[in-house]
C-alpha positions as CSV (number, residue, x, y, z in Angstrom):
1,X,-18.3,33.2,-6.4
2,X,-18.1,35.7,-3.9
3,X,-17.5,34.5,-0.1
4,X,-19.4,35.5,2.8
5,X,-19.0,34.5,5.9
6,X,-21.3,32.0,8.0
7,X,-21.7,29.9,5.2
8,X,-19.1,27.0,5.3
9,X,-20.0,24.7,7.7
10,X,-23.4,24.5,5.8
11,X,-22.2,23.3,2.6
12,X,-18.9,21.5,2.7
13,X,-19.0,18.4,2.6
14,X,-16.9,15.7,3.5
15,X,-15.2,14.9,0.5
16,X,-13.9,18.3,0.3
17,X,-13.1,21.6,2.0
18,X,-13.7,25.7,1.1
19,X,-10.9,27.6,-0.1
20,X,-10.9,31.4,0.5
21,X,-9.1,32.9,-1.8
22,X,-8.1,37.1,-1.5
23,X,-6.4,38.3,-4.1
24,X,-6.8,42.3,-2.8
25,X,-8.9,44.5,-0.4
26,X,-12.7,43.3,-0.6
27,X,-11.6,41.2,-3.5
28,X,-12.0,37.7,-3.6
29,X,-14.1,34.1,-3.9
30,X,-14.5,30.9,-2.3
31,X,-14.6,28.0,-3.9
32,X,-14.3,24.1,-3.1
33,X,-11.4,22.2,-3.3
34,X,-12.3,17.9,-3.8
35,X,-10.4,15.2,-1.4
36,X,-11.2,12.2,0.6
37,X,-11.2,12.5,4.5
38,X,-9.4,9.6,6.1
39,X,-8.4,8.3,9.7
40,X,-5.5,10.7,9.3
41,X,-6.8,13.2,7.9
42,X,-8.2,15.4,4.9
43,X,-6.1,14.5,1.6
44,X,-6.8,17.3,-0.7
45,X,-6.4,16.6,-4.5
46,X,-3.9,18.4,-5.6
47,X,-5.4,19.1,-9.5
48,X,-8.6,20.5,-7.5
49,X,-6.2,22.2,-5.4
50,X,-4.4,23.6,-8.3
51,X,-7.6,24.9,-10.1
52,X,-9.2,26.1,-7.1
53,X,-6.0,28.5,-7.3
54,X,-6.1,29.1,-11.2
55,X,-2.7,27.3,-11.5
56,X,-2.6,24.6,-14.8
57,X,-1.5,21.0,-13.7
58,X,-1.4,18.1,-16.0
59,X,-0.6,14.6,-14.5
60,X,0.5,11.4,-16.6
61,X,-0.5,8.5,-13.8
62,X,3.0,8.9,-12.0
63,X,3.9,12.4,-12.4
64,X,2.4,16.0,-11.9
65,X,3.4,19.4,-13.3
66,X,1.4,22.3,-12.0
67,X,2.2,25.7,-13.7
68,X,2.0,29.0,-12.2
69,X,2.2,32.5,-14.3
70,X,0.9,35.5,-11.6
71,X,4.0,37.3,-12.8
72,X,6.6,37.8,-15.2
73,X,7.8,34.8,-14.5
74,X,6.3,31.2,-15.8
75,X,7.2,28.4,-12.9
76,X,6.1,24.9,-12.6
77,X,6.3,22.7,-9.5
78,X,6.9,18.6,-10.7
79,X,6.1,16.1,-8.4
80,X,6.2,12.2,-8.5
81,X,4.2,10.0,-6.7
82,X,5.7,8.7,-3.6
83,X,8.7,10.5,-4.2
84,X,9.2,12.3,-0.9
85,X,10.4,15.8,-3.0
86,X,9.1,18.3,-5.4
87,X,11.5,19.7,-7.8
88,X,10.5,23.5,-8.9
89,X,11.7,25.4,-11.7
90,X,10.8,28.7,-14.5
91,X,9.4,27.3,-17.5
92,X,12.1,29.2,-19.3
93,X,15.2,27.5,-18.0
94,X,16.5,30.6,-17.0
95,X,16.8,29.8,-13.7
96,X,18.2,27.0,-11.4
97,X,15.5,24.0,-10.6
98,X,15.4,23.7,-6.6
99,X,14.2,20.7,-4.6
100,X,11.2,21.1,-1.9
101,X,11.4,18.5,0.5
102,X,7.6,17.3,1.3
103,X,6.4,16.0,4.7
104,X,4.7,13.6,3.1
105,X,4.5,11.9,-0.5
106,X,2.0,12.1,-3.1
107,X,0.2,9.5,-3.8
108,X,-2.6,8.2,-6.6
109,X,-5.8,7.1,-6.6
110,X,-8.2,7.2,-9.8
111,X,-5.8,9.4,-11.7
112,X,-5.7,11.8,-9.2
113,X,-2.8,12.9,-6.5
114,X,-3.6,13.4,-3.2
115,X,-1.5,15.2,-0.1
116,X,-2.7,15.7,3.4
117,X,-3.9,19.1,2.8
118,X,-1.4,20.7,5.6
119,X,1.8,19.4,3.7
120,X,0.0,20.7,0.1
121,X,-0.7,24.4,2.1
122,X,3.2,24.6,2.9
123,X,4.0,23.4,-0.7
124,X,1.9,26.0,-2.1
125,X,3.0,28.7,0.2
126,X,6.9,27.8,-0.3
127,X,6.5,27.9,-4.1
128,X,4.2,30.5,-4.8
129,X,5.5,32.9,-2.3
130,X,2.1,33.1,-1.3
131,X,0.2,32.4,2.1
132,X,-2.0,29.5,1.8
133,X,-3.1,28.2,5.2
134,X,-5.4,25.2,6.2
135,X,-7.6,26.3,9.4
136,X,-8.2,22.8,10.9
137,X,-11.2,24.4,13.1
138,X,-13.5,26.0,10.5
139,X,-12.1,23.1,8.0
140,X,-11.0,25.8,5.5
141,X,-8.1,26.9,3.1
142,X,-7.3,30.3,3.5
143,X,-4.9,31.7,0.3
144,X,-3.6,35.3,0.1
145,X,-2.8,35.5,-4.0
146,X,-1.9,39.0,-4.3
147,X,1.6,40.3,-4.5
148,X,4.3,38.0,-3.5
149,X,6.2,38.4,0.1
150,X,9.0,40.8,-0.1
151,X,12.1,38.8,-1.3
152,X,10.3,36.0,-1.7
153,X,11.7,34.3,-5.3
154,X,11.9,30.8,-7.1
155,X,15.5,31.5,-5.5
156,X,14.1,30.8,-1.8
157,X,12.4,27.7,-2.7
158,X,14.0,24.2,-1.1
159,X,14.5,26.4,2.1
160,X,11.4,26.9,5.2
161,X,10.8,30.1,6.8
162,X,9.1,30.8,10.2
163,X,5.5,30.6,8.5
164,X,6.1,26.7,9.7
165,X,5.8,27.6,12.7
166,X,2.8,30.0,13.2
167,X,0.4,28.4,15.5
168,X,-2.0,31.2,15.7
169,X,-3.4,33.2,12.7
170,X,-1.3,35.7,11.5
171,X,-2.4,39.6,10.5
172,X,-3.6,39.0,6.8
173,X,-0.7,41.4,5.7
174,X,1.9,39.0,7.9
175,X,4.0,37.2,5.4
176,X,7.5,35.3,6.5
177,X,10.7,37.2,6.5
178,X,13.4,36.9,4.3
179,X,15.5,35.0,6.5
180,X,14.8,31.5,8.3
181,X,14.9,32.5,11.9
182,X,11.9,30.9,13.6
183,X,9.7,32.4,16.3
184,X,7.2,31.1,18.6
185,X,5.2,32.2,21.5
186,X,7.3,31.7,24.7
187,X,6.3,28.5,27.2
188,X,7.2,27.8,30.2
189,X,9.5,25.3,31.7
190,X,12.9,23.8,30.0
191,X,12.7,22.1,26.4
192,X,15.1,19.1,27.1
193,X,17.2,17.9,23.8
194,X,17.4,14.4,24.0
195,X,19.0,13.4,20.9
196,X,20.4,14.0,17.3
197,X,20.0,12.6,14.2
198,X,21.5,12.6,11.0
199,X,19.5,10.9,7.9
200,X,21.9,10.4,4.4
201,X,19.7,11.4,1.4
202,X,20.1,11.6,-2.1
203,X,20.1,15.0,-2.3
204,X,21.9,16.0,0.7
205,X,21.1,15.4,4.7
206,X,18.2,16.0,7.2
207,X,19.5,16.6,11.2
208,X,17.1,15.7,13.3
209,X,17.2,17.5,17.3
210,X,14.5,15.3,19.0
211,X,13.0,17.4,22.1
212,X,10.5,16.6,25.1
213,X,8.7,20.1,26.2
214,X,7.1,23.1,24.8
215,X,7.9,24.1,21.1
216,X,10.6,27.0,21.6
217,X,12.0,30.0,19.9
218,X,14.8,29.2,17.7
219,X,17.4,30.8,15.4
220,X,19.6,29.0,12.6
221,X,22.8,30.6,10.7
222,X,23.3,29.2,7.5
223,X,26.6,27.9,7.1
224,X,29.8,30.6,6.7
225,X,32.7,30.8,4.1
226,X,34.4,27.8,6.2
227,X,31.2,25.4,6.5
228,X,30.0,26.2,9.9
229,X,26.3,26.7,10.7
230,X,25.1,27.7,13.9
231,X,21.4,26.5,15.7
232,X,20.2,28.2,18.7
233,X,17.5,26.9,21.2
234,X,16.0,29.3,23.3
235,X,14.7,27.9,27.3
236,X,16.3,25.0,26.8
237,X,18.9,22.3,27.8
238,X,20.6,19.2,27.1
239,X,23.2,17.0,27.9
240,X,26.3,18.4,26.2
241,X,28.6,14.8,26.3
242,X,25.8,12.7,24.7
243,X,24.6,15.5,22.0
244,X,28.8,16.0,21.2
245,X,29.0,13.6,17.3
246,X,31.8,13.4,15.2
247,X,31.1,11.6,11.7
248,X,34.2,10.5,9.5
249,X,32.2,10.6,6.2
250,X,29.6,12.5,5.2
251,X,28.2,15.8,5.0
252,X,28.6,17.0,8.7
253,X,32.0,16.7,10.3
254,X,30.6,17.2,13.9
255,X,28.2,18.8,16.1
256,X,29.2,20.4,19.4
257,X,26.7,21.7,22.0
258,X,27.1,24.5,24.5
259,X,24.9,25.7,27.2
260,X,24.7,29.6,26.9
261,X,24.1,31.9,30.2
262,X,21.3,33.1,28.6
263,X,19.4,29.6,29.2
264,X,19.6,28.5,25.8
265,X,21.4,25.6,23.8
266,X,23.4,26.2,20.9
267,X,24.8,23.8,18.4
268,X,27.9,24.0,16.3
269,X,27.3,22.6,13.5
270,X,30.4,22.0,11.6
271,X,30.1,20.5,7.5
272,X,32.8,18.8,5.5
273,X,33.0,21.6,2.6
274,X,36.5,20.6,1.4
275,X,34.0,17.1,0.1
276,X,30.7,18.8,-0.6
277,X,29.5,21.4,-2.3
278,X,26.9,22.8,-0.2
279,X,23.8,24.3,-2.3
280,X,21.2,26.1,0.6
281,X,20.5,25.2,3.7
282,X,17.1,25.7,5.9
283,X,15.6,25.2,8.9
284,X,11.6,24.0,10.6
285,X,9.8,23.0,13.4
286,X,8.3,19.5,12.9
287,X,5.4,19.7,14.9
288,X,4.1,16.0,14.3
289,X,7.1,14.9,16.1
290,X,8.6,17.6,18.2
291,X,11.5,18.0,16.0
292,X,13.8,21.0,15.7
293,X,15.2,20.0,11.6
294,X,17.7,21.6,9.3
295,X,18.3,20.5,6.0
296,X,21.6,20.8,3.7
297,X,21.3,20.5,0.4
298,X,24.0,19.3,-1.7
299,X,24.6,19.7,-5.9
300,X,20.9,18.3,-6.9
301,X,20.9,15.6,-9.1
302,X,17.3,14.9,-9.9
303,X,18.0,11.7,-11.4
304,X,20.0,10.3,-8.5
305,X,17.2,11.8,-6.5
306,X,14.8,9.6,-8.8
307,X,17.2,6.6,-8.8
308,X,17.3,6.5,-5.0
309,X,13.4,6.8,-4.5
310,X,13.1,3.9,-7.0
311,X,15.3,1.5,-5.1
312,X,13.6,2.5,-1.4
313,X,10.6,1.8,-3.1
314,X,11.5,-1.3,-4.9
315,X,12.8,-2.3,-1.4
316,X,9.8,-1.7,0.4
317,X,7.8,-3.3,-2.1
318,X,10.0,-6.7,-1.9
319,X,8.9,-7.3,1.4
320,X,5.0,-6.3,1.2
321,X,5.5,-8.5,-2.2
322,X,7.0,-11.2,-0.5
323,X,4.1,-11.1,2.5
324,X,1.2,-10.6,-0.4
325,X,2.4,-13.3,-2.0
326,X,3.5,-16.0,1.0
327,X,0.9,-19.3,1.1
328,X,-0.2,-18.5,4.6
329,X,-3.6,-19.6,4.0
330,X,-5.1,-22.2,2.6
331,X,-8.9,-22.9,1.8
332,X,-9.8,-26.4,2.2
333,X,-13.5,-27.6,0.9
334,X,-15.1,-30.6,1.4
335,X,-17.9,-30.8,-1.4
336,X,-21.4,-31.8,-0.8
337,X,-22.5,-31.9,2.9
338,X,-25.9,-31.7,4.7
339,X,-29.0,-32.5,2.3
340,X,-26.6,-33.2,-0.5
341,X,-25.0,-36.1,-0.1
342,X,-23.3,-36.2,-3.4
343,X,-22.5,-39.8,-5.0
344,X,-22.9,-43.0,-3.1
345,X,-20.8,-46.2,-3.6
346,X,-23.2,-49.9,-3.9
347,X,-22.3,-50.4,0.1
348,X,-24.2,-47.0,0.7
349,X,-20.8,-44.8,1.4
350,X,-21.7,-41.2,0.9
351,X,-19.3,-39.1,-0.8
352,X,-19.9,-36.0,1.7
353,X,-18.8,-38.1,4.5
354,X,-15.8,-39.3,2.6
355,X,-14.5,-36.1,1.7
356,X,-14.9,-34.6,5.3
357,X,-12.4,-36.7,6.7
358,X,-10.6,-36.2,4.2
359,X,-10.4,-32.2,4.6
360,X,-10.3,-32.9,8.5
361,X,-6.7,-35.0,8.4
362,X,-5.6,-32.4,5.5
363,X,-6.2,-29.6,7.5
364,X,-4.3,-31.3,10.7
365,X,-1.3,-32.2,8.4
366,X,-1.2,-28.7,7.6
367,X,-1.2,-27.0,11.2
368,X,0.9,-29.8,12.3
369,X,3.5,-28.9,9.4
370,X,3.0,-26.0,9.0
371,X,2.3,-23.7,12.1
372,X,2.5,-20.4,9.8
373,X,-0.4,-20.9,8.0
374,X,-3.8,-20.3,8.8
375,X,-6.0,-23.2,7.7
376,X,-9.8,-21.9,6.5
377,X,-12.6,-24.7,6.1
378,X,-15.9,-24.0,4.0
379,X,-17.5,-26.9,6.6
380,X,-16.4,-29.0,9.2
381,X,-19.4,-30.9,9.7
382,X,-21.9,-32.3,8.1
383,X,-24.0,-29.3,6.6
384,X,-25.1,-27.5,2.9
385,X,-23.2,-24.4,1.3
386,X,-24.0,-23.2,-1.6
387,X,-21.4,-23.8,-4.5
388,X,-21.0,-20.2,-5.0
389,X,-20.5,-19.0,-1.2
390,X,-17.7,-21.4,-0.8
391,X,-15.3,-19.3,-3.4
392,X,-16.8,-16.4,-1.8
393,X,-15.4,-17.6,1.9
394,X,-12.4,-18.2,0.2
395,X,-12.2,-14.5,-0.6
396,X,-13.2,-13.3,2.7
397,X,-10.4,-14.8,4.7
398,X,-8.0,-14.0,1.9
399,X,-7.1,-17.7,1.0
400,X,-3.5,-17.8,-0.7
401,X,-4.6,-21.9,-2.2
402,X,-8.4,-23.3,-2.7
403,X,-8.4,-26.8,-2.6
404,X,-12.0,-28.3,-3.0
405,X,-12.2,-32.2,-2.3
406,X,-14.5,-34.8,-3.9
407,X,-15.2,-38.4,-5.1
408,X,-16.3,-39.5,-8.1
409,X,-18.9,-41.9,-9.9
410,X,-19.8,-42.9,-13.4
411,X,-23.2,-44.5,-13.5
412,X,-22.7,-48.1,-15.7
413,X,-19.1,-48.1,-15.4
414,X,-18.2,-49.7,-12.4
415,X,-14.3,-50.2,-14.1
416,X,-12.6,-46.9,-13.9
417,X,-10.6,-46.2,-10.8
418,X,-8.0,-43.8,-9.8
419,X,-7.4,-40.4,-8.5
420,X,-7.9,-37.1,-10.8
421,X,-7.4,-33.4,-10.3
422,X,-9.0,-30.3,-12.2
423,X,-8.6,-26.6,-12.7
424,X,-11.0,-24.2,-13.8
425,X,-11.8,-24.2,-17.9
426,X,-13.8,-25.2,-20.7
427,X,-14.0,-28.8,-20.5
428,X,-11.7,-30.7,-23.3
429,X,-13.2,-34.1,-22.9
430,X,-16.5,-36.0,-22.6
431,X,-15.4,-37.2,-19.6
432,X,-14.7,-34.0,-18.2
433,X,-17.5,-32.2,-18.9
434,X,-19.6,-35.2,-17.2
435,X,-17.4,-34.3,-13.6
436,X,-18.5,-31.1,-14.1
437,X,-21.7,-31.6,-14.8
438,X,-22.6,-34.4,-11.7
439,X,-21.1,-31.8,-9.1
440,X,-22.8,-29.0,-10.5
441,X,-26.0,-30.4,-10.2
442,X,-26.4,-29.9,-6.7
443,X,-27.5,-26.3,-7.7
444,X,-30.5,-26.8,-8.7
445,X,-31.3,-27.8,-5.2
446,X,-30.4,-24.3,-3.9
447,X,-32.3,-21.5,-3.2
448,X,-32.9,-18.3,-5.9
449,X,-30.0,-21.0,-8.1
450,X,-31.4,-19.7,-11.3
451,X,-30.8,-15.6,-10.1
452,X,-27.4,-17.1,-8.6
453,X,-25.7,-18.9,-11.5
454,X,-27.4,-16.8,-14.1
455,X,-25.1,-16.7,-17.0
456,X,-23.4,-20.0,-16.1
457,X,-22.8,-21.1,-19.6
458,X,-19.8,-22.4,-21.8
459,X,-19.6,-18.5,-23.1
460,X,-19.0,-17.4,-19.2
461,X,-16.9,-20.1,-18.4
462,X,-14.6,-18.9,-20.8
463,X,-14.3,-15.5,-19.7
464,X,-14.4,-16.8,-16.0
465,X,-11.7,-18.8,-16.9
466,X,-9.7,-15.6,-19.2
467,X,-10.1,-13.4,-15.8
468,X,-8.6,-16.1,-14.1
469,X,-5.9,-16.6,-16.4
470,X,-3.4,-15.3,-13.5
471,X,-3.6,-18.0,-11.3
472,X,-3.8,-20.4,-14.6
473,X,0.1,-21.7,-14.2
474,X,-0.5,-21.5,-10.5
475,X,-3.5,-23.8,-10.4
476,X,-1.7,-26.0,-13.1
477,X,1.6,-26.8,-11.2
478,X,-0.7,-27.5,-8.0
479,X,-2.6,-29.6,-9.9
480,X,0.2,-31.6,-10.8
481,X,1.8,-31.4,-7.8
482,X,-1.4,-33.5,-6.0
483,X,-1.9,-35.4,-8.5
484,X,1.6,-37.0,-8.6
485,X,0.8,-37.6,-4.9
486,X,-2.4,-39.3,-5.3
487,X,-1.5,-41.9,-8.1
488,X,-2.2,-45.5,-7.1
489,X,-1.6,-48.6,-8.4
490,X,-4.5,-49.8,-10.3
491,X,-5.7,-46.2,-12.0
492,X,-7.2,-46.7,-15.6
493,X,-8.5,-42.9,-16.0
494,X,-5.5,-41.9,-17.9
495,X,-3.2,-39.3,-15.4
496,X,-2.5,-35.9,-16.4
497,X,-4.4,-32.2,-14.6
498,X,-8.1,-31.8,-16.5
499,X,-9.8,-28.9,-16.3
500,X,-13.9,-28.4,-16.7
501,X,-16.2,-26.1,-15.3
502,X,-16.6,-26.5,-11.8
503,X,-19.1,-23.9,-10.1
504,X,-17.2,-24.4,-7.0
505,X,-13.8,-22.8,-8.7
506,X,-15.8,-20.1,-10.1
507,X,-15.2,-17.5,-7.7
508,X,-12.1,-18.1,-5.5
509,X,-9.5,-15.3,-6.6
510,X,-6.6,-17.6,-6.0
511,X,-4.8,-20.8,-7.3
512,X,-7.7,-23.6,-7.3
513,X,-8.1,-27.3,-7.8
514,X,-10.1,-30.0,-7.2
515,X,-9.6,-33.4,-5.9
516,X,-10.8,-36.4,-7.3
517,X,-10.1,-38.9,-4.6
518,X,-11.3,-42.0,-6.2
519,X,-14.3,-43.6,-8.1
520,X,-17.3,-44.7,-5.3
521,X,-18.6,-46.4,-8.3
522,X,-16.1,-49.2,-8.0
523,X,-16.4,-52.0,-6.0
524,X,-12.6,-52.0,-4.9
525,X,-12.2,-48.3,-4.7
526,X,-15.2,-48.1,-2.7
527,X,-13.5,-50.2,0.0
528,X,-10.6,-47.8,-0.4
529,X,-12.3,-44.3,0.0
530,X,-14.2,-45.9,3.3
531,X,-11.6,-46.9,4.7
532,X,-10.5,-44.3,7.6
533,X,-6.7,-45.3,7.5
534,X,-6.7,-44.8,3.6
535,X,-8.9,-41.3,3.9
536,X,-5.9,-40.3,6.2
537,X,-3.3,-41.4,3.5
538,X,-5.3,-40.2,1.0
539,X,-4.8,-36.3,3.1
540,X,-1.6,-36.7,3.7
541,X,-0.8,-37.4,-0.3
542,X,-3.1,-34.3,-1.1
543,X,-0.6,-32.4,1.6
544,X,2.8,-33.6,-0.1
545,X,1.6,-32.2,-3.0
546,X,0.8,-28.8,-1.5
547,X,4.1,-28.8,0.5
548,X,6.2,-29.0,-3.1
549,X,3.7,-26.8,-4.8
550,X,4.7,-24.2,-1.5
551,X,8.4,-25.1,-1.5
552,X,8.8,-24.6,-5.1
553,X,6.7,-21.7,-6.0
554,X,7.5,-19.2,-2.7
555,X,11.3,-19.4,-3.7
556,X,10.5,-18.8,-7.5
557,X,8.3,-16.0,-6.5
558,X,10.8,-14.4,-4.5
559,X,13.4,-14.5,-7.0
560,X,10.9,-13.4,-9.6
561,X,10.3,-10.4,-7.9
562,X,14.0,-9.5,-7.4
563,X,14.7,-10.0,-11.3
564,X,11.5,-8.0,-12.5
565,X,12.5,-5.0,-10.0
């Protein structure tokens, strides 16, 4: 459509900004371009982006080629998400692909790429040879598509020009020169040059001048026939014996600072040519963090340049793997409680008073042991949750193990004794499926029970137990763990894990068991799970078995990771 003004502010919405497009005098539209706003910022997708402009982009779930034809001259920009870089290039081949550095990574949600719309304007503008211009105050894209900038090519992408540093809208007909000098309005008082870095990438190097003050003009020489490049700072200063490097390796052989009369600095920057072939070289202000940047580009190998973003990456995902997956929380659940007193031995012991001393010593073995951990309880006192909210606290505090804690009973059996432990699945046994169905049945005292377990059927405990198939090994192996903790002289239920279906490890997204800790229907046993030494024994077995579980499976994980990366 056709833009006039006074209507933006009106209709954009917050998922999305106005692009106003000229493409010559009184010619032109507007037209949205989709995003998400976050804390940081607008991230504007870059395949809305792309159409807003009438460029074709196609995008395989990691990487994106946009396509470009407003001249003779077919070019496509490829990006890859998280790779910090965007390589551009004719779709003929006919000339050499060049490397964009980005100021910040794509990255993917919902099969779409997304770029903090600043960085995507500067892409845009770089490659295209175009001015395309985010106005942060009107929230508003402002691209000029007609004819390109004098001298601007496919040959002058990879290297920034002083359209970085406008702060102030430029004259429509403004476009950036053909060289990279960079000027800025003049402020007042000394820019002080406080120090210098050089970053190593795979493509060449980034120097860093970090300064405290007002944004200055500055001019940058590429590098002559003998490798030496030349930065000038005007109205400002630094000291000249801490700026002075020398490098033995690398790219840049030194950097020497001089303080010229005319109140500027100047470095001397001097590159190891003999080593390197140099490719371009180019210069911007990094607003963001008041850094003056050059970039030298070596020979650009876009596989290395692939290879080395895979590795930082894989790197970076180790350690949030290794945090993700660390047991540093642990859901303990002592069943029953409050008007559900679950089963009750002949000399009246209650199972929800058993089991909540139980969970109590657990949990202090646990923040006695281990001081890293965070211990979550579903009740400490004597009071009635719901089968299905304890798996949902479980998921709210992000528990990393579910342990649920009960006793057991057979009604005109008083003979079978002995610990068990189960795991979430269709029940394989008589025996299991009557568990199941004794500590389910406390839901038909709780509220809206037939809205909340609607479904709850051998059918759905399958597929419960199929989308829980990740933590199916998991659970197992704790399982086992306990259990070989727990055994006692005088069991008669056959050992081994069970598995039935348990309402209480329907929900918890996370390795889940539950604990048998004896039969209140035996005489003997009943003694035993009364007992309040024995219920602290009984805790501290439950806790040996979670401390090999922990040992066993963090170090496997670990080394899992490593070997799948």
């Amino acid at each position: 459509m056709l833009f006039a003004s006074g209507a933006l502010a009106e209709t954009s919405g917050k998922n999305d900004v106005f692009l106003r497009v000229t493409n010559g005098p009184e010619q032109g539209y507007l037209i949205k371009v989709q995003g998400m706003q976050t804390a940081q910022g607008f991230l504007a997708d870059l395949g809305s982006f792309a159409r807003a402009l009438r460029l074709g982009s196609v995008f395989d779930g990691k990487r994106m080629q946009i396509d470009e034809a407003f001249g003779s001259t077919v070019t496509s920009c490829i990006l890859d998400v998280g790779a910090n870089f965007a390589v551009i290039g004719s779709a003929s081949g006919d000339s050499p692909k060049r490397v964009l550095q980005l100021g910040a990574p794509p990255s993917a949600s919902q099969n779409r790429v997304y770029m903090p719309v600043e960085q995507a304007c500067r892409m845009f503008t770089l490659w295209l040879g175009r001015r395309v211009h985010f106005d942060a105050a009107e929230s508003r894209i402002d691209a000029a598509l007609g004819s390109r900038w004098p001298n601007a090519s496919l040959q002058s992408v990879g290297r920034l020009g002083r359209s970085d540093l406008w702060q102030t809208e430029p004259p429509e007909s403004s476009g950036p020169p053909a060289d990279d000098n960079a000027s800025t309005p003049p402020v007042n008082g000394k820019t002080m040059i406080e120090d210098i870095e050089v970053e190593t990438r795979a493509n060449g190097i980034v120097i860093r001048f970090s300064a405290t003050g007002g944004m200055r003009q500055a001019s940058f020489l590429r590098p002559d026939g003998s490798g030496i490049l030349y930065l000038t700072i005007e109205n400002a200063a630094g000291n000249p014996d801490l700026l002075a490097k020398t490098y033995q390796e690398g790219v840049v052989r030194s950097i020497a600072p001089a303080l010229l009369d005319s109140g500027a600095i100047q470095f001397t920057i001097a590159l190891n040519t003999p080593a390197y072939t140099i490719k371009s070289s180019s210069f911007r202000y990094d607003a963001a963090k008041n850094d003056y940047v050059i970039s030298i580009m070596n020979d650009v190998d876009v596989e290395a340049i692939h290879l080395s973003e895979k590795e930082r990456r894989i790197q970076e995902g180790l350690s949030r793997d290794a945090d993700k997956w660390k047991l540093d929380a642990v859901v303990i659940d002592a069943g029953h409680g409050g008007k559900d007193p679950g089963a009750i031995g002949a000399r009246g012991t209650r199972e929800k008073d058993v089991v909540l001393n139980i969970a109590r010593d657990l949990g202090m073995f646990i923040r006695q042991q281990w001081p890293d951990v965070k211990v979550i309880y579903t009740r400490k006192e004597d009071r009635f949750i719901p089968l299905k909210e304890r798996g949902q606290i479980a998921n709210r505090y992000k528990g990393k193990m579910f342990v649920s804690i009960h006793c057991n009973s057979t009604a005109g059996n008083s003979k079978v004794r002995g610990p068990e432990v189960y795991i979430l699945g269709p029940h394989k046994t008589d025996a299991a499926l009557r568990v199941a169905m004794l500590e389910n049945a406390v839901i038909t005292g709780e509220e809206n029970s037939a809205e909340n377990y609607k479904g709850f059927s051998d059918e759905y405990l399958i597929m419960s137990s199929m989308a829980q198939s990740a933590f199916a090994t998991q659970s197992t192996e704790l399982a086992q763990d306990v259990l070989r903790r727990l055994s006692r002289n005088g069991s008669n239920n056959g050992l081994g894990v069970r598995q039935a279906g348990f309402m209480v490890l329907w929900t918890p997204s996370m390795p889940s068991i539950l604990v048998e800790a004896g039969y209140l229907s035996n005489p003997t046993e009943e003694l035993i799970l009364r007992d309040r030494k024995e219920q602290t024994g009984i805790a501290y077995s439950i806790f040996q078995g979670l401390q090999q579980y922990r040992a066993s499976y963090e170090s496997r994980v670990t080394a899992s990771m490593r070997a799948a990366n």
